[in-house]
C-alpha positions in Angstrom: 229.1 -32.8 103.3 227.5 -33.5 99.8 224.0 -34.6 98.3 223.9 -37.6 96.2 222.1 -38.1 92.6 220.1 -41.5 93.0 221.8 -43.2 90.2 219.7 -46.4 90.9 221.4 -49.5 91.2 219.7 -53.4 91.0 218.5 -54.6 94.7 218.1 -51.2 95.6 215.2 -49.2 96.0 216.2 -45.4 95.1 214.1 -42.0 95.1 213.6 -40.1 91.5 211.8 -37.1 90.5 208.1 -38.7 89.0 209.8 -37.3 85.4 213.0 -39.7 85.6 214.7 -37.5 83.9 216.7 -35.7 87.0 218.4 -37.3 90.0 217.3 -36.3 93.4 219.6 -35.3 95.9 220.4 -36.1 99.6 222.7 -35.2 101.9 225.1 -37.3 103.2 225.0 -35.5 106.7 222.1 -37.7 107.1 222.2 -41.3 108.2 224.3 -43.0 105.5 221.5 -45.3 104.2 220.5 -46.8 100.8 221.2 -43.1 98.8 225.0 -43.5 99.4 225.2 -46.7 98.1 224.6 -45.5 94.9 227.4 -43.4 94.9 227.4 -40.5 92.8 227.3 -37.6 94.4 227.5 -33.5 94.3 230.5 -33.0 96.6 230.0 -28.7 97.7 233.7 -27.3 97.3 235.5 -24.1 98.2 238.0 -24.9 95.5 237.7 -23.3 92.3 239.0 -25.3 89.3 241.5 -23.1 87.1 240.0 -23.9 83.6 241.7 -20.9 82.2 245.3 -21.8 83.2 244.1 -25.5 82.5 243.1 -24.6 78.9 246.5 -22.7 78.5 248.4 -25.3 79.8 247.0 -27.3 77.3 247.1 -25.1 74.3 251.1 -24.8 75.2 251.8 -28.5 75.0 249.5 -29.3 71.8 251.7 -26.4 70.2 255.0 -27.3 71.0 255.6 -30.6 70.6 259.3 -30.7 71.6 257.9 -29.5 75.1 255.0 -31.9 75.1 257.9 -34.6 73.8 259.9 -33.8 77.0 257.6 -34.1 79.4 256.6 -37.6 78.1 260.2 -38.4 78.1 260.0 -38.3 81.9 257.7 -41.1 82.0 258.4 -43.3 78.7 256.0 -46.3 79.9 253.0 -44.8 79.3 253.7 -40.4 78.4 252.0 -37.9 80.4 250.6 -35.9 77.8 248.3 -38.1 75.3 247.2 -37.0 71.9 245.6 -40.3 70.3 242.6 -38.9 69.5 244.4 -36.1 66.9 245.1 -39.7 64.8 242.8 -42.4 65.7 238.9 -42.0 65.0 237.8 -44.4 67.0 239.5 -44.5 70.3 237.8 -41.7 73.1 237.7 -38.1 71.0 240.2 -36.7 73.6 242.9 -35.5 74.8 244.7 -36.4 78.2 247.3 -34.8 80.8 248.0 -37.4 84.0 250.1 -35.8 86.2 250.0 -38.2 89.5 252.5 -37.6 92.6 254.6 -40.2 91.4 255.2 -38.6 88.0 256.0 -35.1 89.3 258.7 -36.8 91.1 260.1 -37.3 87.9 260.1 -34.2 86.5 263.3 -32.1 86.8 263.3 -28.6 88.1 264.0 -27.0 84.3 261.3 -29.0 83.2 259.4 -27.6 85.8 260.1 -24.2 84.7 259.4 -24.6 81.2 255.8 -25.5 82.1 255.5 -22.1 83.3 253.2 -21.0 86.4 249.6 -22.8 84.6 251.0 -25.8 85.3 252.3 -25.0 89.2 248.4 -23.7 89.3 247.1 -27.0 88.2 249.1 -29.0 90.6 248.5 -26.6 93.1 244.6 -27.0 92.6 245.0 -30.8 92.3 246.9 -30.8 95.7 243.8 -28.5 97.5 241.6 -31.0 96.2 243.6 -33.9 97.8 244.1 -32.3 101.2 240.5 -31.2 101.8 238.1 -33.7 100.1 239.9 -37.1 99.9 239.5 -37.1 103.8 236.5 -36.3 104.3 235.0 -38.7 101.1 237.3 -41.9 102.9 235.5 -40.8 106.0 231.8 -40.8 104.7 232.5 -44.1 103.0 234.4 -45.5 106.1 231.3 -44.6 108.2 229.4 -46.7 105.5 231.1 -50.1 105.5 232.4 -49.9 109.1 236.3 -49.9 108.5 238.5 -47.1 108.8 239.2 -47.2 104.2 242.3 -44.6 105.0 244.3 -47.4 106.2 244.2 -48.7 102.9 245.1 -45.1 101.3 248.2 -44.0 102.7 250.5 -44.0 99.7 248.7 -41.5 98.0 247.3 -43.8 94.8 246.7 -41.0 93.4 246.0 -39.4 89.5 245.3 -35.9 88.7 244.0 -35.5 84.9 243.1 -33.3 82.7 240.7 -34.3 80.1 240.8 -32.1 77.1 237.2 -32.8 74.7 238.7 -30.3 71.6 236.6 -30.4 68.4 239.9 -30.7 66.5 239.7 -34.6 66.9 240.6 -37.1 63.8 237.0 -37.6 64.3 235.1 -34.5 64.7 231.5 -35.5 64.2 232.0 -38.1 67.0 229.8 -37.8 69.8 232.2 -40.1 72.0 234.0 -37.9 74.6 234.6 -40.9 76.9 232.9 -44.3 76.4 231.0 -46.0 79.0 232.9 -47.3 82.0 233.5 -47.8 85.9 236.8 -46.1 87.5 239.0 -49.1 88.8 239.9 -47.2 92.2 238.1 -46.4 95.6 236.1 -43.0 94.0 237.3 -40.0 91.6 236.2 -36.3 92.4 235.2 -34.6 88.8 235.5 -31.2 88.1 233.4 -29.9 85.1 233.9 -26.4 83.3 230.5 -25.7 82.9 230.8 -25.7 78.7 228.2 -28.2 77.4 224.8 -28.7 78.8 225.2 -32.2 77.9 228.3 -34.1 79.1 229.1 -36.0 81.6 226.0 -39.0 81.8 225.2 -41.4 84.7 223.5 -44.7 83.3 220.9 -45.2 85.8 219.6 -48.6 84.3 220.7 -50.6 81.5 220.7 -48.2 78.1 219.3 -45.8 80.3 221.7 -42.4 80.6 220.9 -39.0 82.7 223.0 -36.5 82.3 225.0 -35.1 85.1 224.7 -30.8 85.4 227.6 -28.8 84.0 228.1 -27.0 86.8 228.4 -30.0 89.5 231.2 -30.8 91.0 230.6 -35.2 91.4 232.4 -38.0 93.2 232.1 -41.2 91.5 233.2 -44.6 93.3 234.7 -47.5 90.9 235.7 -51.5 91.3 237.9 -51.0 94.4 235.0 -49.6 96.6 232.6 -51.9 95.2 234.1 -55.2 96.1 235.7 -53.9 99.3 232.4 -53.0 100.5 231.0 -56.5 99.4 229.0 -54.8 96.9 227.4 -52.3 99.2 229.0 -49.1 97.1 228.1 -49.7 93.5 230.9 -48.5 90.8 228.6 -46.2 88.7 228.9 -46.7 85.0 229.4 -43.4 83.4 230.4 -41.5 80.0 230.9 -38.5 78.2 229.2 -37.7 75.0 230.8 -34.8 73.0 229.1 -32.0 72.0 230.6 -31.5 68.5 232.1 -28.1 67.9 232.4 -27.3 71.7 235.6 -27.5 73.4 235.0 -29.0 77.0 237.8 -29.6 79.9 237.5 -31.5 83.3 239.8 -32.4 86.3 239.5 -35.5 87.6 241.3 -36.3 91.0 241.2 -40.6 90.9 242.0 -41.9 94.5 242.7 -45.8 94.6 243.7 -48.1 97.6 247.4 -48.6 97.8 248.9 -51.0 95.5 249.9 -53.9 97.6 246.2 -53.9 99.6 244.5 -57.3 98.7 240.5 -57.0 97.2 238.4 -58.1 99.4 235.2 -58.3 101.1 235.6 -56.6 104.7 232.4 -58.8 105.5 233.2 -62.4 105.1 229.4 -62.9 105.1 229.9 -61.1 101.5 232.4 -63.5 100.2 229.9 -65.7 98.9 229.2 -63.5 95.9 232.2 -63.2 94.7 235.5 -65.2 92.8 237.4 -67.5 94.1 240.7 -65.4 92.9 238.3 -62.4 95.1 238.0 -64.6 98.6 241.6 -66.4 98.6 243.3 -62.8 98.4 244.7 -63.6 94.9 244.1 -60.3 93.6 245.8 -57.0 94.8 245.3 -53.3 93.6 248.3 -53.7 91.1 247.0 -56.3 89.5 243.3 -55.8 89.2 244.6 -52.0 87.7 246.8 -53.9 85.1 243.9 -56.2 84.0 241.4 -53.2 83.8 244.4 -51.2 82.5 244.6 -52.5 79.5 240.9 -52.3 78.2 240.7 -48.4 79.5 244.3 -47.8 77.5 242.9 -49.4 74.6 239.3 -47.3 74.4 241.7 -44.3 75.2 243.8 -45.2 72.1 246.9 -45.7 73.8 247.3 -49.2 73.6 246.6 -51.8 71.1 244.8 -55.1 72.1 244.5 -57.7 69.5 242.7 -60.8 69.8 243.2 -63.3 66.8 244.5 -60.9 64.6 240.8 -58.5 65.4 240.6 -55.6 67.9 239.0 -56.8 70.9 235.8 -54.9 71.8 236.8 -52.5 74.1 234.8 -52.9 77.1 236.7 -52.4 80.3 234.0 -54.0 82.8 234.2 -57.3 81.1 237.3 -58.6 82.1 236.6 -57.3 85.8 233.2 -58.7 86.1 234.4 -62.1 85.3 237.2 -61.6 87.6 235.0 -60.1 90.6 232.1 -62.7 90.8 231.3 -65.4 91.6 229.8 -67.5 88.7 
């Protein structure tokens, strides 16, 4: 199905090239042993990504604001199309397009057309991507933690991005494309345009990054798939450095568990390691997104967070690790 880097994890003993400078792979036809469990992995596709109509798409909105302005209208809570980065040097050096199911609900047909056909191709590729690989991934990691995880995914929690890394940023020198992190959902399929040798990064130990090829195709698992599985799937912390100068663009299909499914432990032998709030069901997908939410909306430059009159340091896994474990 797909080969996995061995992003090592603590606890876990993990093959690496003698240089430890580029992840080995596996295949996760084999017996799903130790290798999954660190959870970023090449995923083999038949879909091409269209980065041309993508880059179009996103040249159109960035020049006409009035159409950019409209489509945001649609969803006023949090917009659709983010520019942040064009004003704020410190958030991610970014630009963002979330399109999810639930949002294309909301646009109206006219809207629709004024898009034009590089945005029906970008849905249309985000759609591929949803009917072939979000199956088979639930599958693999089904077979791993021994429950059927597509129970928990039927109301397609879904979010297809577009990340946009333009070197017209209010910072331009910046080397943060995306600061470090761990996805909040089940796993995220990444798309890479093959631009800049150095992009996407894995951190394999603490402070220690490798750098993901430009040409893989990755799925990355995050927070929900960590403590369902009782900490057997490890949410990878990854990032983006920005290659100043170079324009880079990547698809990211996020797949969460549905919003009322309650985190927790399968395994009640697992419950031990974590919260209180974890064991007694106290926390649901909707909520644990909201807390994370904020942090991730903040580092993205889309929300403030103030704490005693003084930005709080934006760290997203903070909050969450508190939340998750036990003390």
């Amino acid at each position: 199905m797909a080969a996995i880097f061995t992003t090592s994890a603590p606890q876990l003993k993990l093959d690496q090239h003698e240089d430890q400078q580029t992840p080995r792979h596996h295949s996760l036809d084999q017996p799903l042993h130790s290798t999954l469990r660190t959870q970023l992995a090449t995923l083999p596709t038949p879909i091409k990504a269209p980065f041309g109509q993508m880059r179009r798409l996103l040249d159109t909105l960035l020049s006409n604001p009035t159409l950019a302005a409209s489509l945001n209208n649609t969803y006023p809570k949090r917009g659709i199309f983010k520019t942040a980065a064009l004003t704020n040097t410190n958030s991610d050096q970014k630009l963002t397009l979330d399109i999810s199911p639930s949002r294309l609900e909301l646009l109206p047909a006219s809207l629709r057309t004024e898009l034009g056909p590089d945005f029906d191709a970008v849905v249309s590729f985000f759609q591929s991507v949803e009917r072939v690989h979000v199956p088979q991934i639930l599958a693999a990691l089904s077979q791993l933690v021994g429950f059927d995880m597509s129970r928990l995914h039927a109301a397609r929690n879904l979010n297809f991005r577009l990340c946009d890394y333009i070197p017209s940023t209010a910072n331009p020198d910046s080397s943060n494309g995306c600061g470090a992190h761990r996805d909040y959902g089940t796993f995220s399929i990444i798309f890479q345009d093959k631009t800049a040798l150095t992009a996407l990064e894995a951190e394999v130990s603490p402070g220690i990054w490798v750098p993901v090829p430009p040409d893989a195709t990755v799925v990355v698992c995050g927070w929900c798939a960590a403590v369902l599985s009782g900490g057997e799937i490890k949410a990878v912390r990854h990032r983006v450095r920005r290659v100043p100068g170079v324009r880079r663009i990547s698809a990211v299909l996020f797949v969460a568990p549905d919003l009322e499914v309650k985190l927790r432990p399968f395994d009640e032998g697992k419950w031990k390691y974590f919260s209180d709030e974890i064991i007694h069901g106290n926390v649901d997908v909707e909520g644990f997104k909201e807390v994370m939410g904020k942090k991730w909306r903040h580092r993205e430059g889309n929300e403030d967070i103030t704490l005693n009159g003084q930005d709080s340091e934006v760290d997203q896994d903070d909050d969450i690790q508190r939340l998750v474990w036990a003390d």
